[in-house]
C-alpha positions in Angstrom: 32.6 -7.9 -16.8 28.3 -8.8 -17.3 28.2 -12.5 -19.0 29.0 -12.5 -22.8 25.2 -13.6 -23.5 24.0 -11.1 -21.8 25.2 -8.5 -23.2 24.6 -9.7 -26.2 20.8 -9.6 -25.6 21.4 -6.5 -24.8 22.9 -5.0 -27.5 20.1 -7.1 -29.6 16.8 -5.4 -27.3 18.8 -1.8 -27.0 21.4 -1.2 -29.1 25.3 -0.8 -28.0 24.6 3.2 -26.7 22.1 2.3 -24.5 23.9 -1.1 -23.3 26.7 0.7 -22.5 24.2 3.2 -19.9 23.0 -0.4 -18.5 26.4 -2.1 -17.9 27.5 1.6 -16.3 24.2 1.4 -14.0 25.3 -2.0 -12.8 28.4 -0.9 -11.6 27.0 1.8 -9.0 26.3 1.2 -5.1 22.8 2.8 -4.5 22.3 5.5 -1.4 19.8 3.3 1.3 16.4 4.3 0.6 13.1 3.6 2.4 9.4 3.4 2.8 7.7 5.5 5.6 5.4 3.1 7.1 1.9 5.1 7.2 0.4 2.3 9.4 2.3 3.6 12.2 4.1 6.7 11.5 3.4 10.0 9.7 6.1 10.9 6.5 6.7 14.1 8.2 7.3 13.0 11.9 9.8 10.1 10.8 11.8 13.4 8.9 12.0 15.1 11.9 12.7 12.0 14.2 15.7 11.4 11.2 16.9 14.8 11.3 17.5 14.1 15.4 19.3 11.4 14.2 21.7 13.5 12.2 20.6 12.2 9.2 20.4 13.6 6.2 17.8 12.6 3.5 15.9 13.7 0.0 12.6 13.6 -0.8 11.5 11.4 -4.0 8.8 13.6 -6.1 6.4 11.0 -7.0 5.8 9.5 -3.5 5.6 11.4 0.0 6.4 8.2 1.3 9.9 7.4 0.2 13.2 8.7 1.1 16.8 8.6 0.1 19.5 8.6 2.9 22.7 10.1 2.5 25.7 8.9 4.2 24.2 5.9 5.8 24.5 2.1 4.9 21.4 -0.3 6.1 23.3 -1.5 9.5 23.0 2.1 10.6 18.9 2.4 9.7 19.1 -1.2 11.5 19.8 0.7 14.6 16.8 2.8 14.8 13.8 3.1 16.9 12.1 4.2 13.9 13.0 1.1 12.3 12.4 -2.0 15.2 9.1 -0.3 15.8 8.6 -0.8 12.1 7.6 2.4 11.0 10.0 2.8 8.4 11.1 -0.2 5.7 13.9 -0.5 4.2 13.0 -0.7 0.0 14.5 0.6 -3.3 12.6 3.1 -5.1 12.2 0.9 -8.0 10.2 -1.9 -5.4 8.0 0.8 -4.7 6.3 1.5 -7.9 4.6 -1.6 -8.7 1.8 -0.8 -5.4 1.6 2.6 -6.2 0.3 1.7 -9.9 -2.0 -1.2 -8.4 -3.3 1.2 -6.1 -5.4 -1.5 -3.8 -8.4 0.4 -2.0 -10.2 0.2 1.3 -12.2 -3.4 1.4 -11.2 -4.4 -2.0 -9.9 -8.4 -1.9 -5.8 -8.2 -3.1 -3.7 -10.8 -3.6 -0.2 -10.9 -3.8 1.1 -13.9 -5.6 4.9 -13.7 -4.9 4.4 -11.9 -1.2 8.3 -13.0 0.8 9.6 -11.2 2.6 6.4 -8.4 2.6 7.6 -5.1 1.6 5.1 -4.5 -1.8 2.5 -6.1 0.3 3.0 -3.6 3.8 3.3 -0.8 1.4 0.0 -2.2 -0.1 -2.1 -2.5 3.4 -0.7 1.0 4.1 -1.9 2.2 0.5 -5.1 1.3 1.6 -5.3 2.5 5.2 -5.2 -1.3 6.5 -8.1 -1.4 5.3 -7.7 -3.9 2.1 -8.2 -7.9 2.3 -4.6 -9.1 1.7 -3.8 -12.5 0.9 -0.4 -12.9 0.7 1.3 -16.3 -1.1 4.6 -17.6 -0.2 5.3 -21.1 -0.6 9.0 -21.8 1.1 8.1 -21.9 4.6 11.7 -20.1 6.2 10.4 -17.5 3.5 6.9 -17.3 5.1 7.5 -17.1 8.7 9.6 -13.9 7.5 6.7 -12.2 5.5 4.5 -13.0 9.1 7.1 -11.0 11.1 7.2 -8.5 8.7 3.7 -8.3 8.7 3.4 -8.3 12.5 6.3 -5.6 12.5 4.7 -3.2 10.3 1.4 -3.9 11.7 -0.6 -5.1 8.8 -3.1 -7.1 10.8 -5.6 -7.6 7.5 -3.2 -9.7 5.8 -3.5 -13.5 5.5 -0.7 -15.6 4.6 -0.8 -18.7 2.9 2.0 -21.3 2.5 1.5 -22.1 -1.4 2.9 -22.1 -4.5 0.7 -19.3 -6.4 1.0 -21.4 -9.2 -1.4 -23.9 -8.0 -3.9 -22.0 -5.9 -7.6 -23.4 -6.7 -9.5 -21.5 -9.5 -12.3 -21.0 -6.2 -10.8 -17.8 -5.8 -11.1 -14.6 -7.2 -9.8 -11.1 -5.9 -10.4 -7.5 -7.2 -6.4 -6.8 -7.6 -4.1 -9.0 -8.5 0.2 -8.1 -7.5 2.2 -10.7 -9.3 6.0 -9.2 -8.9 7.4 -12.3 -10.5 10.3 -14.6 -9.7 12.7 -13.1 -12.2 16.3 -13.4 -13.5 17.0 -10.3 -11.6 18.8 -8.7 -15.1 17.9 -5.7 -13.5 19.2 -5.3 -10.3 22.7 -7.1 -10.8 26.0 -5.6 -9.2 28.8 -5.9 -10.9 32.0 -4.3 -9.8 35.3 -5.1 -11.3 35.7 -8.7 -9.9 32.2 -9.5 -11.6 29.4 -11.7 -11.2 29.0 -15.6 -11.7 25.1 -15.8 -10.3 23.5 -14.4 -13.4 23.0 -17.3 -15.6 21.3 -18.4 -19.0 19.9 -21.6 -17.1 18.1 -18.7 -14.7 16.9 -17.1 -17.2 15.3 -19.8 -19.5 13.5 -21.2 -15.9 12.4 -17.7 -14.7 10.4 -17.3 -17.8 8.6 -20.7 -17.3 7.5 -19.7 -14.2 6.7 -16.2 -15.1 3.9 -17.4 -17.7 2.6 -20.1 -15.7 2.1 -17.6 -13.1 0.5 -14.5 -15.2 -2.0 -17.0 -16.8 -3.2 -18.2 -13.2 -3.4 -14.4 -11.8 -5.9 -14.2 -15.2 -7.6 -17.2 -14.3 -7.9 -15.4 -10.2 -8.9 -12.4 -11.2 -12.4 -10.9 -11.7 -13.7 -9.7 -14.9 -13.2 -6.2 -15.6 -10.6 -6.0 -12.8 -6.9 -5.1 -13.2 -3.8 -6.8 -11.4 -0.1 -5.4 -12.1 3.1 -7.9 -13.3 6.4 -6.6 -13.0 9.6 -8.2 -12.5 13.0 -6.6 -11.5 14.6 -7.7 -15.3 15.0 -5.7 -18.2 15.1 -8.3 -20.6 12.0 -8.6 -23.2 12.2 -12.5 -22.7 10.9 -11.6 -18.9 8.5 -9.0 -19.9 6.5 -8.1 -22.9 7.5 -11.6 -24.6 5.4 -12.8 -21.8 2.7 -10.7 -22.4 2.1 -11.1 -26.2 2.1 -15.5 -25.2 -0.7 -14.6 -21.8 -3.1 -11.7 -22.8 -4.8 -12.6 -25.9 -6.2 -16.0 -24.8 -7.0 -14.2 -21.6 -9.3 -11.7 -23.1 -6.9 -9.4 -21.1 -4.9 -5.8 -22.0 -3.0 -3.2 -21.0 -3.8 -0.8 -19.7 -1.5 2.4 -20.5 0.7 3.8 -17.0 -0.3 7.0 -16.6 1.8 8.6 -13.6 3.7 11.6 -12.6 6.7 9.5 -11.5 7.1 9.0 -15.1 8.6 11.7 -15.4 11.2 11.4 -13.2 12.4 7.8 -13.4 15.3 7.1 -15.8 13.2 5.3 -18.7 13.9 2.7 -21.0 12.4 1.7 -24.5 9.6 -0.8 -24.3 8.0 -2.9 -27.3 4.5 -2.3 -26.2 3.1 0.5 -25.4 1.8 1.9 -22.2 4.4 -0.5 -20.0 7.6 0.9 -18.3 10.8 -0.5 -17.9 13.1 1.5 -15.9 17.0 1.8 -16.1 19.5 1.1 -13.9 21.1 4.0 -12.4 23.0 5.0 -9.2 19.4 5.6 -7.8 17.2 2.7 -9.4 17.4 -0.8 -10.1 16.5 -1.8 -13.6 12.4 -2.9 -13.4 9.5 -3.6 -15.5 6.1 -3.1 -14.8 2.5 -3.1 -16.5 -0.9 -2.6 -15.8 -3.2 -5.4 -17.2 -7.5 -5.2 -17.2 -9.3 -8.9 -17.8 -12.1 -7.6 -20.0 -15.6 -8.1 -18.3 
């Protein structure tokens, strides 16, 4: 049983077909699913070290990178060489998208505003070959020291961490991308089997937007004229999303700028009040996520 509110925001944003697909995608258990670590490992040697394993896998279309396991829980990928050498991380597909959309490049300056515990930013450094200047934000400091092992782990060596609230990083800087996967009521990615959920609240929700617009008009203020940066948030609700954006972009002399991916078409899709963003559903493969590409005009 989902919280009476939100399911009526729900029914308001989607209508009671499509609420019904959402409450049905909350109630499935997702296979394990990972990241090939490209750092270290090659997609197609990890397979074959898997396959030694005995384990059995799919490929995901839209990324040579990512995997889904069958018949496996995390413990058992725990166990792995592959794993505590770090050359595979364990991440949901849906996690995966917002890097592949930034698309950070060899010597450009990236920062990632919400970085703990490091799996958008690895995947990041290993978009770029290592090669990218990472700065990584993470202001709980139990939450950093996990993102630096991570980091060491995967072997991301061009990644700088700093302890700080994103929120109030001096205006001195300014970087080429900008990731801001953004604290978030997680309406997405909720579970809720028959004995339900108490953790989703309205009082999470009405904070998680504060911070997501403090945050996005910051990342505007960071980055560099005529650059782009990506916001997503694992929610599905317009409050967390394109709300947001219609309050941020226009005194930011900032826009979208329309997704244009094959994974499109494959992702279970959702309807999205501005055009050129993508929300995704929840399904027994994907967590419910939003994400968007934004340009600061120069």
């Amino acid at each position: 049983m989902i919280p009476g509110f939100l399911e009526e925001m729900l029914t308001a944003q989607y209508g009671p077909e499509l609420t019904e697909k959402i409450k049905d995608g909350y109630t499935k258990r997702r296979p394990v699913t990972l990241r090939v670590n490209t750092l270290k490992m090659d997609p197609e040697r990890a397979e074959a070290q898997l396959s030694q394993e005995g384990i059995a896998f799919r490929r995901v279309g839209w990324s040579r990178e990512a995997l889904i396991l069958d018949g496996v829980r995390e413990p058992d990928v725990r166990r792995l060489e592959l794993y505590r050498n770090g050359e595979i991380y364990l991440q949901s597909l849906s996690s995966m998208i917002p890097p592949l959309l930034l698309r950070p490049g060899a010597k450009e300056c990236v920062l990632d505003m919400a970085a703990a515990p490091g799996g958008k930013t690895t995947q990041m450094a290993a978009l770029s070959g290592g090669l990218a200047q990472i700065t990584a934000c993470e202001k709980n400091k139990i939450r950093a020291d996990r993102l630096r092992y991570n980091l060491e782990k995967q072997g991301a060596s061009r990644v700088t961490v700093m302890q700080e609230d994103a929120r109030k990083l001096d205006p001195f800087f300014s970087f080429d991308k900008i990731l801001l996967d953004a604290p978030c009521s997680g309406s997405g990615t909720l579970y809720f089997p028959e004995e339900g959920n108490s953790s989703f609240t309205k009082e999470l929700l009405d904070r998680s937007v504060r911070t997501q617009e403090v945050l996005l008009r910051k990342a505007l203020q960071l980055l560099k004229p005529g650059c782009e940066m990506v916001y997503s948030t694992c929610s599905i609700l317009e409050a967390e999303n394109e709300r947001i954006l219609r309050r941020v972009l226009p005194g930011a002399r900032a826009e979208v700028v329309p997704i244009e991916h094959p994974m499109l078409e494959e992702i279970p899709l959702l309807p999205v009040k501005i055009k050129g963003t993508c929300c995704i559903c929840p399904t027994e493969l994907y967590e419910g996520f939003f994400a968007v590409r934004i340009r600061k005009r120069a």
